[in-house]
C-alpha positions in Angstrom: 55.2 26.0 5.6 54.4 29.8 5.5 52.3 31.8 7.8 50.7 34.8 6.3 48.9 36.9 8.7 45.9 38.7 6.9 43.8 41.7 8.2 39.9 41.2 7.0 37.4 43.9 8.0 33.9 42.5 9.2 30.3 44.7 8.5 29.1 45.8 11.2 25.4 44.7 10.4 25.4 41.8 8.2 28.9 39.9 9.1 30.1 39.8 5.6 33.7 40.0 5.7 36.3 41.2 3.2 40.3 42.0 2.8 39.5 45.3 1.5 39.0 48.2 3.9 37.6 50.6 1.0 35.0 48.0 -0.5 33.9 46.7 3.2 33.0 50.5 3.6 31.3 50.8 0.3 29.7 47.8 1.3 28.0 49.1 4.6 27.2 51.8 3.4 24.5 50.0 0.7 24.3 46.9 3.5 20.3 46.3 3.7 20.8 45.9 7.1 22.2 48.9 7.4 19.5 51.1 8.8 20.8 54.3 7.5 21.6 53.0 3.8 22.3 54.7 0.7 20.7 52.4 -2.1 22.9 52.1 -5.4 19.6 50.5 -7.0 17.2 53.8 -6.5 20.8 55.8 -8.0 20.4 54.1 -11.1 16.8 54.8 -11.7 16.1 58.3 -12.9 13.4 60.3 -10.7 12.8 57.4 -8.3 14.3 59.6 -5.4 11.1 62.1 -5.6 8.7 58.8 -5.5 10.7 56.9 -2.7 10.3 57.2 0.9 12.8 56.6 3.5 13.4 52.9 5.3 11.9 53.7 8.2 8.9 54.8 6.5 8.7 51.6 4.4 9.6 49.3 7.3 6.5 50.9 9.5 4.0 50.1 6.9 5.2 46.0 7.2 2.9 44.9 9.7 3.8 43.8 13.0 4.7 40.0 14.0 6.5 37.7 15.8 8.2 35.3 13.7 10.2 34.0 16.8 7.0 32.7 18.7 7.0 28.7 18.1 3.5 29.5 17.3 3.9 31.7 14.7 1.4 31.0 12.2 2.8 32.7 9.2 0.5 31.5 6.5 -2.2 33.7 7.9 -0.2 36.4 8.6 1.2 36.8 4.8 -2.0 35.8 3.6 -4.6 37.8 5.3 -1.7 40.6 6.7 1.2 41.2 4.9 0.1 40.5 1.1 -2.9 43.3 1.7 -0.3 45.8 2.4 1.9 45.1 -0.3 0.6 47.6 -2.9 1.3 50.5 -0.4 4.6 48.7 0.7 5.5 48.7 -2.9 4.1 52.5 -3.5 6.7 53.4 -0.6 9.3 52.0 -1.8 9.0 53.0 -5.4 9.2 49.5 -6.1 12.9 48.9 -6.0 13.6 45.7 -5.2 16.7 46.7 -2.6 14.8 49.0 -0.7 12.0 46.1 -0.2 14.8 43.5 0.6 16.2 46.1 3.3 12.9 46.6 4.7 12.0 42.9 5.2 15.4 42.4 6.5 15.2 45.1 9.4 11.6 44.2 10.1 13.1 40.4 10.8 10.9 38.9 7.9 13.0 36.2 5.9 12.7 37.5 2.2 12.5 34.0 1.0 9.1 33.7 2.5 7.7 36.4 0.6 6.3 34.5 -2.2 5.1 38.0 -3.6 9.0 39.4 -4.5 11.6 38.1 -6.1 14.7 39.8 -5.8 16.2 38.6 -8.7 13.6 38.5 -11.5 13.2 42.2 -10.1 16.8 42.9 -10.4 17.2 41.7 -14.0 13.9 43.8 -14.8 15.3 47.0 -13.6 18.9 46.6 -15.0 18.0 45.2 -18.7 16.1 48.6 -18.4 18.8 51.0 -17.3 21.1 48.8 -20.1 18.6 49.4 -23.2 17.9 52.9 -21.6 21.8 53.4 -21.8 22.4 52.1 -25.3 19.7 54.0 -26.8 21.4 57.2 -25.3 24.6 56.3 -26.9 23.2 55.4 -30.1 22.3 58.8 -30.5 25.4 60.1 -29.0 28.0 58.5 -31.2 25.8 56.9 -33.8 26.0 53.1 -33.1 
């Protein structure tokens, strides 16, 4: 039997955990639980930076609630409070699907309940853009 002792590094706002010391700290810093995050996804996008507003901006337009009350009724509050707010949600966010995610996650909203986002349909929007975007780019840079 051999005993291999193994150092992991932990984020220190999600809990992931990883072997590697330089991709835990790449990780944190995009972690969208991180409040002080640098998003990757608003990087790729050309011109989003002078549209987006910062996370604590976003998160104070998500109306107020308490999810952890066993009474919680949150039918009426995504119907009647949160999916009105959306648009301007959306606006302040310059609709990238990370910054949303990280805002629902700090304001303690599970994303899965937000019938009105999809991370990953938003995701595969955004990069089959940046891809065609790209290839077009090098078309007419080497002639493909």
């Amino acid at each position: 039997m051999k005993i291999k002792q193994v150092t992991r590094y932990t984020c220190d706002f999600c809990k992931k955990n990883m072997y590697s010391k330089r991709g835990m700290a790449r990780h944190e810093l995009r972690c969208t639980l991180n409040p002080n995050r640098k998003c990757s996804v608003c990087a790729l996008q050309e011109g989003w930076a002078e549209d987006h507003q910062g996370l604590a901006e976003i998160m104070a337009l998500i109306p107020p609630h308490d999810l952890m009350d066993f009474g919680f009724d949150w039918p009426n509050y995504y119907e009647n409070t949160l999916l009105p707010k959306m648009p301007e949600i959306r606006a302040a966010a310059a609709n990238c699907p990370a910054c949303l995610m990280a805002a629902f996650r700090l304001s303690k909203i599970p994303v899965p309940l937000v019938e009105c986002f999809n991370f990953t349909e938003e995701m595969q929007v955004i990069l089959h853009r940046v891809r065609d975007e790209r290839h077009e780019e090098y078309s007419l840079i080497f002639g493909a």
